[in-house]
PDB file as gemmi writes it, atoms N, CA and C in Angstrom:
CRYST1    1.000    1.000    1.000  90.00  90.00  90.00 P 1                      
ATOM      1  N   UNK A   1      -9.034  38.517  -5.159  1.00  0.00           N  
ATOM      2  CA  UNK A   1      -9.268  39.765  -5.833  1.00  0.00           C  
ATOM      3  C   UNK A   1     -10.713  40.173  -5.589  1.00  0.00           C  
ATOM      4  N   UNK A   2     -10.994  41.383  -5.518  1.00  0.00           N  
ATOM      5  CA  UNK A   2     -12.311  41.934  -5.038  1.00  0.00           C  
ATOM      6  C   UNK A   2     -12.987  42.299  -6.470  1.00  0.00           C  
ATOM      7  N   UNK A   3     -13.962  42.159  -6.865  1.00  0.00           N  
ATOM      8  CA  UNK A   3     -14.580  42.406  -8.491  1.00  0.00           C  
ATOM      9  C   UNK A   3     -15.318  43.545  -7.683  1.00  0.00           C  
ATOM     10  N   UNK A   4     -15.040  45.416  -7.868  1.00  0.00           N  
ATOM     11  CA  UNK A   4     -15.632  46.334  -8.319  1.00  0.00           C  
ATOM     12  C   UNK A   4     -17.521  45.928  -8.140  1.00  0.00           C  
ATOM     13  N   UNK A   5     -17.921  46.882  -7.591  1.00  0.00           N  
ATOM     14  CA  UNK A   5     -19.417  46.795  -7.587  1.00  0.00           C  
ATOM     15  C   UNK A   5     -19.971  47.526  -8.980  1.00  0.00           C  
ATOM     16  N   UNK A   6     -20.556  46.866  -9.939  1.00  0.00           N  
ATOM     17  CA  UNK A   6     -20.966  46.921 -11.036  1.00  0.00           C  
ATOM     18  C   UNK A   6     -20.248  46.178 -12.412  1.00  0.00           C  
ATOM     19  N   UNK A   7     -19.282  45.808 -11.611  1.00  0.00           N  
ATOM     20  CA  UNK A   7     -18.500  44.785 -12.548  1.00  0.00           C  
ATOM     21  C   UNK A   7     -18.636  45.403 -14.495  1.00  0.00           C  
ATOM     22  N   UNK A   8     -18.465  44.565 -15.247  1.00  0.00           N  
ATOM     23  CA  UNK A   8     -18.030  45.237 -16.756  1.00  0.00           C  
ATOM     24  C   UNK A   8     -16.599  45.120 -16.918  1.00  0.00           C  
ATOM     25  N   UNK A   9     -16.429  46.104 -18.051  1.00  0.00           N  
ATOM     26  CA  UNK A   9     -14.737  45.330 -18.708  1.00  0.00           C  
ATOM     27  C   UNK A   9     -13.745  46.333 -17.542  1.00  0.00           C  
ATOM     28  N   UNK A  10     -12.639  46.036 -17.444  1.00  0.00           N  
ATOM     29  CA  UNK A  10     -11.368  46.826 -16.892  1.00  0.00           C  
ATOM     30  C   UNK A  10     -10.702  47.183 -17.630  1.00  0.00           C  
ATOM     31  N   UNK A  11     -10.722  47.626 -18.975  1.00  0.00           N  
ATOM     32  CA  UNK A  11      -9.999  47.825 -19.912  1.00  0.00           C  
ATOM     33  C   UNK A  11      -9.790  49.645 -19.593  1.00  0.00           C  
ATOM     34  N   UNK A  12      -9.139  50.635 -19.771  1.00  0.00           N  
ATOM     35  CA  UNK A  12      -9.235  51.660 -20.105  1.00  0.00           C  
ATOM     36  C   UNK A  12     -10.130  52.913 -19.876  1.00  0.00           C  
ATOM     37  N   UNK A  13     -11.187  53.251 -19.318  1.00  0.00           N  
ATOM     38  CA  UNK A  13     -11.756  53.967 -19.127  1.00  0.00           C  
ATOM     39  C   UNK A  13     -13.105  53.256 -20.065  1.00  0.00           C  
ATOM     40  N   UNK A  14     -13.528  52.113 -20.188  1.00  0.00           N  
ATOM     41  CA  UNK A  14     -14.710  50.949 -20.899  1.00  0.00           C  
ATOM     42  C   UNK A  14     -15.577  50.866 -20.172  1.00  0.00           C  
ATOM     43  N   UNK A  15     -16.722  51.139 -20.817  1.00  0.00           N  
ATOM     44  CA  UNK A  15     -18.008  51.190 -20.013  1.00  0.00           C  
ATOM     45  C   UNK A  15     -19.190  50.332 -20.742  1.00  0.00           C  
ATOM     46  N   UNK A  16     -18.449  49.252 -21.496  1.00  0.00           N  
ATOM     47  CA  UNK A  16     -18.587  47.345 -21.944  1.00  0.00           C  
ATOM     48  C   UNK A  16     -19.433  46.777 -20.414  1.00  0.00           C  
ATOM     49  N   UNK A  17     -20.613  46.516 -20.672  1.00  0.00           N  
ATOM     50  CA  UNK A  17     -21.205  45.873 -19.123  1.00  0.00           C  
ATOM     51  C   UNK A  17     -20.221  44.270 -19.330  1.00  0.00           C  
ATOM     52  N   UNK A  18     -20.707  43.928 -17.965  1.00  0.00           N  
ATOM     53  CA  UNK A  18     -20.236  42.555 -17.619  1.00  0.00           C  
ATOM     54  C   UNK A  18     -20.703  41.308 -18.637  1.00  0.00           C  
ATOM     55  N   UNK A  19     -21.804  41.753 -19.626  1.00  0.00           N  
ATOM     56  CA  UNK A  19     -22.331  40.422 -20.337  1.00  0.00           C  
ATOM     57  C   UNK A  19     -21.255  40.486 -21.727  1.00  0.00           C  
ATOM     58  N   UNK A  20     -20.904  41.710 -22.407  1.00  0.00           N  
ATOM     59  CA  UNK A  20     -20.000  41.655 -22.949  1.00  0.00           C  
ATOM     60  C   UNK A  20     -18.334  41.353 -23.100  1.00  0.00           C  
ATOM     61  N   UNK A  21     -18.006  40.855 -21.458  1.00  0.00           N  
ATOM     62  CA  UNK A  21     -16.340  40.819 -21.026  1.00  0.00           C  
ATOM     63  C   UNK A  21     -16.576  39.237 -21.143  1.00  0.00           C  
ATOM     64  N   UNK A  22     -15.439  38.779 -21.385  1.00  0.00           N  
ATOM     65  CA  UNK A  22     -14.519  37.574 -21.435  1.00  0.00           C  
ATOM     66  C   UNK A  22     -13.306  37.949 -20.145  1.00  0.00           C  
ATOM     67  N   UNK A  23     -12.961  36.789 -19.452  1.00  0.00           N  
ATOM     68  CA  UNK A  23     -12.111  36.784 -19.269  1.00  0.00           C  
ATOM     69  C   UNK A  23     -10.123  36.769 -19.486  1.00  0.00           C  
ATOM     70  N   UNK A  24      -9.758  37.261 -19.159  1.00  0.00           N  
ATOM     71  CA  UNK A  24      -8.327  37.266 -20.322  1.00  0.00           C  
ATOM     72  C   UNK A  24      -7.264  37.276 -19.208  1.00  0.00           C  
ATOM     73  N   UNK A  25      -6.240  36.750 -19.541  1.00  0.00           N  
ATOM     74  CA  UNK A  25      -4.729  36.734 -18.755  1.00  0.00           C  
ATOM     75  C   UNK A  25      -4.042  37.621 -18.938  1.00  0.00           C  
ATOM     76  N   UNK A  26      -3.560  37.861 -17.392  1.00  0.00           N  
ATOM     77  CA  UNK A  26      -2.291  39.258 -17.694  1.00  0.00           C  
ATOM     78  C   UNK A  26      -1.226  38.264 -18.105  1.00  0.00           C  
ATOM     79  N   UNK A  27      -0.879  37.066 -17.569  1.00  0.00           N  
ATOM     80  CA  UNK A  27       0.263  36.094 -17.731  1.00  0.00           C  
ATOM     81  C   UNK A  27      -0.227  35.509 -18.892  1.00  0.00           C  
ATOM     82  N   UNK A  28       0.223  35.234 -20.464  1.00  0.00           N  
ATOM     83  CA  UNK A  28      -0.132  33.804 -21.251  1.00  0.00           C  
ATOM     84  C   UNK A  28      -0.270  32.849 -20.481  1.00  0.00           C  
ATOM     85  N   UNK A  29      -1.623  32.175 -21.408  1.00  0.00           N  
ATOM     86  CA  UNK A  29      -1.158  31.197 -20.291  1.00  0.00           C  
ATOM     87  C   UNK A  29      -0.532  30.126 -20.576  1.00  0.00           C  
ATOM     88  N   UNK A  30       0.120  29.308 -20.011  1.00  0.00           N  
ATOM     89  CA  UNK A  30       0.974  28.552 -20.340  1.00  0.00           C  
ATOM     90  C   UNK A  30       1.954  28.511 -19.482  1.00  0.00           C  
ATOM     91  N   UNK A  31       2.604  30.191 -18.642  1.00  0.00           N  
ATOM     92  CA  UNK A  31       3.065  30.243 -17.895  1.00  0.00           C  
ATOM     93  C   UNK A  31       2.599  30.698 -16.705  1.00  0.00           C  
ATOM     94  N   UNK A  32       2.502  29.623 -16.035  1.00  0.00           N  
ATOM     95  CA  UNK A  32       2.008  29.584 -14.611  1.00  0.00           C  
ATOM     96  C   UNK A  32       0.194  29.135 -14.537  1.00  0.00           C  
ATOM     97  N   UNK A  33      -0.627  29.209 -13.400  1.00  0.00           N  
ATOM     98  CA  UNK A  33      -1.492  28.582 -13.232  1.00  0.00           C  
ATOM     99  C   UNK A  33      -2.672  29.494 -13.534  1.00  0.00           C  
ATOM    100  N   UNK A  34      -3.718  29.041 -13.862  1.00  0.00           N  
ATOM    101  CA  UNK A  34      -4.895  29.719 -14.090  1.00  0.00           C  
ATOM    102  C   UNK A  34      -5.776  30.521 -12.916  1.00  0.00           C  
ATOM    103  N   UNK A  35      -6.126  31.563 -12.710  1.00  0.00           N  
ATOM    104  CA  UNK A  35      -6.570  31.650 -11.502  1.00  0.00           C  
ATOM    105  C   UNK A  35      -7.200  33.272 -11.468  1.00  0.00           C  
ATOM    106  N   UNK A  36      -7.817  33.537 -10.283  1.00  0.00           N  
ATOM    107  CA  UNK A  36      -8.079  35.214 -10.845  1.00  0.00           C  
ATOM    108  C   UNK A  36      -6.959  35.971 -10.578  1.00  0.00           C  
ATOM    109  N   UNK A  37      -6.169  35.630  -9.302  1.00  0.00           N  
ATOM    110  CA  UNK A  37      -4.932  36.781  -9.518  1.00  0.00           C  
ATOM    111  C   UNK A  37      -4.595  36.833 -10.812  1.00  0.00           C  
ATOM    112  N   UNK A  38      -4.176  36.221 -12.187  1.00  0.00           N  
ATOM    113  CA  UNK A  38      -4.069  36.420 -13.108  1.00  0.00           C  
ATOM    114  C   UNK A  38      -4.977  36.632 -14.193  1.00  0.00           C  
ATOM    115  N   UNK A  39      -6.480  37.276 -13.767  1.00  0.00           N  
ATOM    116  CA  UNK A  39      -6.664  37.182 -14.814  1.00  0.00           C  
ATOM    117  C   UNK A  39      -7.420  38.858 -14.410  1.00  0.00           C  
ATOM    118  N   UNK A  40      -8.663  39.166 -15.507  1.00  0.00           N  
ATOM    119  CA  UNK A  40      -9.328  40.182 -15.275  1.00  0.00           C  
ATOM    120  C   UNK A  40     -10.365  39.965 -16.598  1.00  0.00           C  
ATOM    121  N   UNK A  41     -11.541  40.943 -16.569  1.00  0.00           N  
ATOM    122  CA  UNK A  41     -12.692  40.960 -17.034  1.00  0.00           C  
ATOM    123  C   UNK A  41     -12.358  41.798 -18.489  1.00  0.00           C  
ATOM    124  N   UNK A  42     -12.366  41.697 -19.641  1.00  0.00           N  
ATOM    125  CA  UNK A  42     -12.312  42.717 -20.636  1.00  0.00           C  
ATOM    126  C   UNK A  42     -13.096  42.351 -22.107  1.00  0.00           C  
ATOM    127  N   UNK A  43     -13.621  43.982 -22.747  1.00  0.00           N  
ATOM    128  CA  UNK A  43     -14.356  43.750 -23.645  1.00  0.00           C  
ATOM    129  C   UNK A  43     -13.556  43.134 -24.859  1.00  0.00           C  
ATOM    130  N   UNK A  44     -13.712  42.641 -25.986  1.00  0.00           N  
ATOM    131  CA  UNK A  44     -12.753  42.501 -26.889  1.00  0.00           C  
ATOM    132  C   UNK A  44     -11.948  43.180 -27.694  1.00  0.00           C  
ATOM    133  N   UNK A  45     -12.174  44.614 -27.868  1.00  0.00           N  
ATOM    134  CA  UNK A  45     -11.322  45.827 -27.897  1.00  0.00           C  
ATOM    135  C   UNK A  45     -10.277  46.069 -27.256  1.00  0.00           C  
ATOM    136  N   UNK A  46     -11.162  45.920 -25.965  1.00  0.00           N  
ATOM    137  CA  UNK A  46     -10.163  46.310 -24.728  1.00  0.00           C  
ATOM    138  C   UNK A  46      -8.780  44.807 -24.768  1.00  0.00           C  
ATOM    139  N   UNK A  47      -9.286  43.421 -24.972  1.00  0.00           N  
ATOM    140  CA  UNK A  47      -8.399  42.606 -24.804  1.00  0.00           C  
ATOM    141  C   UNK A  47      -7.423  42.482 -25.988  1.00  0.00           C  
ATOM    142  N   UNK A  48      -7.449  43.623 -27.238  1.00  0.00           N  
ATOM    143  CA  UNK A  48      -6.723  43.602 -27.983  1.00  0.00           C  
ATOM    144  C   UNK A  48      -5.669  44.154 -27.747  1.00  0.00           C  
ATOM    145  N   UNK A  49      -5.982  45.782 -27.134  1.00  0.00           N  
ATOM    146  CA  UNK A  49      -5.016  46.691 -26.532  1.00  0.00           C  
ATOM    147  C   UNK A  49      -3.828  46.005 -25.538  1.00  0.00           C  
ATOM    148  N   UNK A  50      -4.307  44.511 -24.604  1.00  0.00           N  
ATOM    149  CA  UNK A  50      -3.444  44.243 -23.760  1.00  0.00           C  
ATOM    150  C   UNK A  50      -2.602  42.930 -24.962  1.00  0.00           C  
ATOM    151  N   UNK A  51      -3.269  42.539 -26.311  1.00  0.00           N  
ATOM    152  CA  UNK A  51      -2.621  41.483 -26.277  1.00  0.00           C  
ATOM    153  C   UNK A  51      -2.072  41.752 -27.661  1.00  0.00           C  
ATOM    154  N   UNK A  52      -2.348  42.793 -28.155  1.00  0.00           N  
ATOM    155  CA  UNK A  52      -1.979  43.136 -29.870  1.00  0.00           C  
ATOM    156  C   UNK A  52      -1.336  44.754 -30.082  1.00  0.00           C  
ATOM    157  N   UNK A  53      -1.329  45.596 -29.160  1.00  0.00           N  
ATOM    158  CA  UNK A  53      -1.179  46.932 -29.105  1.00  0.00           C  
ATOM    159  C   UNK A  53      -0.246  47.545 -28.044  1.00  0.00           C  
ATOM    160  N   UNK A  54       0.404  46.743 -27.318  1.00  0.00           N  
ATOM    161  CA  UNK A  54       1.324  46.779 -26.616  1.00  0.00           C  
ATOM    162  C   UNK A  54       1.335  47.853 -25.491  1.00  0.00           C  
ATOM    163  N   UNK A  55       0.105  47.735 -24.917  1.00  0.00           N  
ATOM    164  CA  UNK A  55      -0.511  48.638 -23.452  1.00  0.00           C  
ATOM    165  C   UNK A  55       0.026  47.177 -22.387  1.00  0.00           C  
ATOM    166  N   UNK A  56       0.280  48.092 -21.066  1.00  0.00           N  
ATOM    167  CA  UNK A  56       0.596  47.201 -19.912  1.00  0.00           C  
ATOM    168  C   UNK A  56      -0.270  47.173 -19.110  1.00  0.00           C  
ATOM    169  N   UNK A  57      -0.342  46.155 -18.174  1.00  0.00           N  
ATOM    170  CA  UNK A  57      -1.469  46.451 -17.402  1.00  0.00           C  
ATOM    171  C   UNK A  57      -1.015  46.125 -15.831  1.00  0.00           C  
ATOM    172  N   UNK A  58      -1.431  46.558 -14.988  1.00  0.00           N  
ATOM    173  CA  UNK A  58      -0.994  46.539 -13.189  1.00  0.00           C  
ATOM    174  C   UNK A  58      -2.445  46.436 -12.509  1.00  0.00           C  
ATOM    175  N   UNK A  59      -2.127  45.677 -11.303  1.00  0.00           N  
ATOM    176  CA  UNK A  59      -3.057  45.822 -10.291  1.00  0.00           C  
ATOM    177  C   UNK A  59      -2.682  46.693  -9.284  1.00  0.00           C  
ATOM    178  N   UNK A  60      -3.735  47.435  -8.687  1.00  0.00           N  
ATOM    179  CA  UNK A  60      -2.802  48.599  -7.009  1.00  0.00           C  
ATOM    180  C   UNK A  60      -4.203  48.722  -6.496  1.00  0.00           C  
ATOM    181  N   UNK A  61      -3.990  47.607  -5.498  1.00  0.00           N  
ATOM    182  CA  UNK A  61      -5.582  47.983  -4.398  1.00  0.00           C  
ATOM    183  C   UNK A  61      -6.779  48.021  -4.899  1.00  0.00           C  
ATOM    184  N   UNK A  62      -6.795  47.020  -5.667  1.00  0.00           N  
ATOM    185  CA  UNK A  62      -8.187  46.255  -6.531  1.00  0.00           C  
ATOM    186  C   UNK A  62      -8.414  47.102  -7.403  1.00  0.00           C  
ATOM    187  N   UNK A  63      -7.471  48.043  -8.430  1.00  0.00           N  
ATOM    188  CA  UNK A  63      -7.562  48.903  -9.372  1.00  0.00           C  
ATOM    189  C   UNK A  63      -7.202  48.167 -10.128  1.00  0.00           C  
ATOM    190  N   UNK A  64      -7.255  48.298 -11.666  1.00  0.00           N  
ATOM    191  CA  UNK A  64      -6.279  48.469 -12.824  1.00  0.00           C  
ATOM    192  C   UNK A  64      -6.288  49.500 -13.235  1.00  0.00           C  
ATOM    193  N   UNK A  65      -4.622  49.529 -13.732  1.00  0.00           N  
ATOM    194  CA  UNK A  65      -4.283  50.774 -14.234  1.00  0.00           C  
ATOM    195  C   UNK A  65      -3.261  50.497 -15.515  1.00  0.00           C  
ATOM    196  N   UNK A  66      -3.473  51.414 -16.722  1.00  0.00           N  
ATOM    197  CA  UNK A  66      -3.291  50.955 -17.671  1.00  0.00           C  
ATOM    198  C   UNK A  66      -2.195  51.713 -18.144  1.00  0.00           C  
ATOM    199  N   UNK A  67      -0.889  51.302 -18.982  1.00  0.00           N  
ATOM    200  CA  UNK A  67      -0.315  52.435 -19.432  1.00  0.00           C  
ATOM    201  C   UNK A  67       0.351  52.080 -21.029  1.00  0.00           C  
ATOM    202  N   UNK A  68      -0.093  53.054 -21.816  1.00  0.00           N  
ATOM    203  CA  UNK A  68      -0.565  52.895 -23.090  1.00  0.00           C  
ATOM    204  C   UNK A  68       1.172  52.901 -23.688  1.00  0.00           C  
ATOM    205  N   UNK A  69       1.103  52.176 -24.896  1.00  0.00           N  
ATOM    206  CA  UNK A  69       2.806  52.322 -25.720  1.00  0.00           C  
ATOM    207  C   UNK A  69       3.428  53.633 -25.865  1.00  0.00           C  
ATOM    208  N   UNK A  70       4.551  53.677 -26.062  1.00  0.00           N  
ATOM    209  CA  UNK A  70       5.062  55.186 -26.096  1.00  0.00           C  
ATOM    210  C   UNK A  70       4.556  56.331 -27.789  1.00  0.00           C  
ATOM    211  N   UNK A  71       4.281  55.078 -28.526  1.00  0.00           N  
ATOM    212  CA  UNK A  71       2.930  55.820 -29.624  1.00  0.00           C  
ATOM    213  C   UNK A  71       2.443  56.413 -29.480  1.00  0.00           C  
ATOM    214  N   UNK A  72       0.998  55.913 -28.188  1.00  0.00           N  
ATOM    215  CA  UNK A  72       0.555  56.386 -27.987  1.00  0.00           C  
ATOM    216  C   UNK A  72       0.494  57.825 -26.973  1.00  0.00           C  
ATOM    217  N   UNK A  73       0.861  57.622 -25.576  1.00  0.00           N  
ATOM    218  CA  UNK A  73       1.807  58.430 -25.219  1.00  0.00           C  
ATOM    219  C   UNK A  73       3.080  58.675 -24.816  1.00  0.00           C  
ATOM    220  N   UNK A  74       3.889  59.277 -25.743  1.00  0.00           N  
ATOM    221  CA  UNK A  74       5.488  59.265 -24.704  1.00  0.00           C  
ATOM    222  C   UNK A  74       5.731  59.508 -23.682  1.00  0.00           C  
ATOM    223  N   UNK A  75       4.683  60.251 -22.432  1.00  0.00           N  
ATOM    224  CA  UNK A  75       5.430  60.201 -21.472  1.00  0.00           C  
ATOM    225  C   UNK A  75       4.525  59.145 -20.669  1.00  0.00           C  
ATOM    226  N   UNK A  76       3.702  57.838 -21.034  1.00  0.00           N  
ATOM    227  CA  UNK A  76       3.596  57.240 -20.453  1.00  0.00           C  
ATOM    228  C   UNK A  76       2.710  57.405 -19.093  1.00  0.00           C  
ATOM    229  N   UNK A  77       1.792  58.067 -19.217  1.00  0.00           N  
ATOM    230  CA  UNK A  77       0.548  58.445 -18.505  1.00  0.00           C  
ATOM    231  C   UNK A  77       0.033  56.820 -18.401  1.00  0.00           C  
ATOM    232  N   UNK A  78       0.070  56.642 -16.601  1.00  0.00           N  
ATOM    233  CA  UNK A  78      -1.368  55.463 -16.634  1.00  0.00           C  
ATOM    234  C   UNK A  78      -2.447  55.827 -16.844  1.00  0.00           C  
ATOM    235  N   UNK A  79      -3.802  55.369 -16.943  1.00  0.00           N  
ATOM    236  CA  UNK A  79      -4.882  55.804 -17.019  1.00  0.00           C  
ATOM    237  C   UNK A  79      -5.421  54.616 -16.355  1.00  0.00           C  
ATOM    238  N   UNK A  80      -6.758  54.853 -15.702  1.00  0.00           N  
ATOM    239  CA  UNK A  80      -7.304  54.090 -14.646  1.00  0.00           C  
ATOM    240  C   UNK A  80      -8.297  52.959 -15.491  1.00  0.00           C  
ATOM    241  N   UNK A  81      -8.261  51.883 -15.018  1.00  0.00           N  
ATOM    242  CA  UNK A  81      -9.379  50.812 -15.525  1.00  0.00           C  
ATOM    243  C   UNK A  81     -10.975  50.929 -15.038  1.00  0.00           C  
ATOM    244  N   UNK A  82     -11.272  50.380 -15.824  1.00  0.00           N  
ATOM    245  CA  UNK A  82     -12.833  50.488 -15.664  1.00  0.00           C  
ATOM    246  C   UNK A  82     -13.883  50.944 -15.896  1.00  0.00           C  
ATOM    247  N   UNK A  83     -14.786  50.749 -15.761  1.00  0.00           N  
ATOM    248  CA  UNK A  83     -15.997  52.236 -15.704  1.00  0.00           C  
ATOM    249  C   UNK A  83     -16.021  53.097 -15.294  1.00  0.00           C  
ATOM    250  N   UNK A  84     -16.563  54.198 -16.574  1.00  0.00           N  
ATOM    251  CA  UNK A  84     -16.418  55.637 -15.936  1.00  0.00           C  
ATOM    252  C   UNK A  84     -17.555  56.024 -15.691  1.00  0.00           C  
ATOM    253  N   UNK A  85     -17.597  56.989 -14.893  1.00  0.00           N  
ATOM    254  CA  UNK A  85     -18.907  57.431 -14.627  1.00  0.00           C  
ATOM    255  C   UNK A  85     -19.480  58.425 -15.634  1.00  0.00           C  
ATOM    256  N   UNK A  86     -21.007  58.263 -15.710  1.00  0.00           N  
ATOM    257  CA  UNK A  86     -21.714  58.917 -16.564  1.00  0.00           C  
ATOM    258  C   UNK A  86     -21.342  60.563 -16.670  1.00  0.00           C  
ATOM    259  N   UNK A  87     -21.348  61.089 -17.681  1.00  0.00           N  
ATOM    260  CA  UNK A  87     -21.548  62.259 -17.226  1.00  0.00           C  
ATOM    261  C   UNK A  87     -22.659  62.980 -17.379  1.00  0.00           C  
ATOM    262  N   UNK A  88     -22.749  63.825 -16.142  1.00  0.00           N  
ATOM    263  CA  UNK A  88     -23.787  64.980 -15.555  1.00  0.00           C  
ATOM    264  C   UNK A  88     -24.203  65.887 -16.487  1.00  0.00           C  
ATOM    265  N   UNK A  89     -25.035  66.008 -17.889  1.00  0.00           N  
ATOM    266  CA  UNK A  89     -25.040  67.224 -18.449  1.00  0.00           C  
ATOM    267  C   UNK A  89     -26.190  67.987 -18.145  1.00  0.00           C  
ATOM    268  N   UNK A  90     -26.740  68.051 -16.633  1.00  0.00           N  
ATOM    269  CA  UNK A  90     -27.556  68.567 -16.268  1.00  0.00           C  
ATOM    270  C   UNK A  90     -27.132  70.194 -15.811  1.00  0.00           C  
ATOM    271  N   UNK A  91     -26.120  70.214 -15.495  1.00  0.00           N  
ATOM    272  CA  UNK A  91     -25.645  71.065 -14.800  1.00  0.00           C  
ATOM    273  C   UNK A  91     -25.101  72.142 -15.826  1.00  0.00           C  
TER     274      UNK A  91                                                      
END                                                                             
């Protein structure tokens, strides 16, 4: 797996630097082996959403992409992992 240049949480649109992420499993673990394909970087907010709030999570070409319970939205919009970029209020 390729870790993103600036690294931080992958949670949701989280902009948590890297000193605040823990590592966390998409798999419990228990099933199957420890390793980074299974795992990813997230703040503790963010690792609630994957493990208490019933958001899914995918990898696609060193992305995560997140897609929230039907609560939250029914039609099931992914939304992209990671850091977002600052915004410009210069303009």
């Amino acid at each position: 797996m390729t870790v993103r240049s600036g690294g931080g949480c992958e949670g949701p649109c989280c902009n948590a630097p890297l000193a605040w992420c823990d590592a966390a499993h998409l798999r419990p673990a228990g099933y199957g082996p420890t390793s980074v394909d299974n795992g990813l970087l997230l703040y503790w907010r963010c690792h609630l959403l994957l493990d208490k709030h019933g958001w899914q999570v995918r990898r696609e070409d060193d992305r995560w992409w997140w897609t929230p319970p039907p609560w939250v939205d029914p039609a099931g919009r992914e939304r992209p992992g990671g850091r977002i970029p600052p915004l410009d209020l210069t303009a």
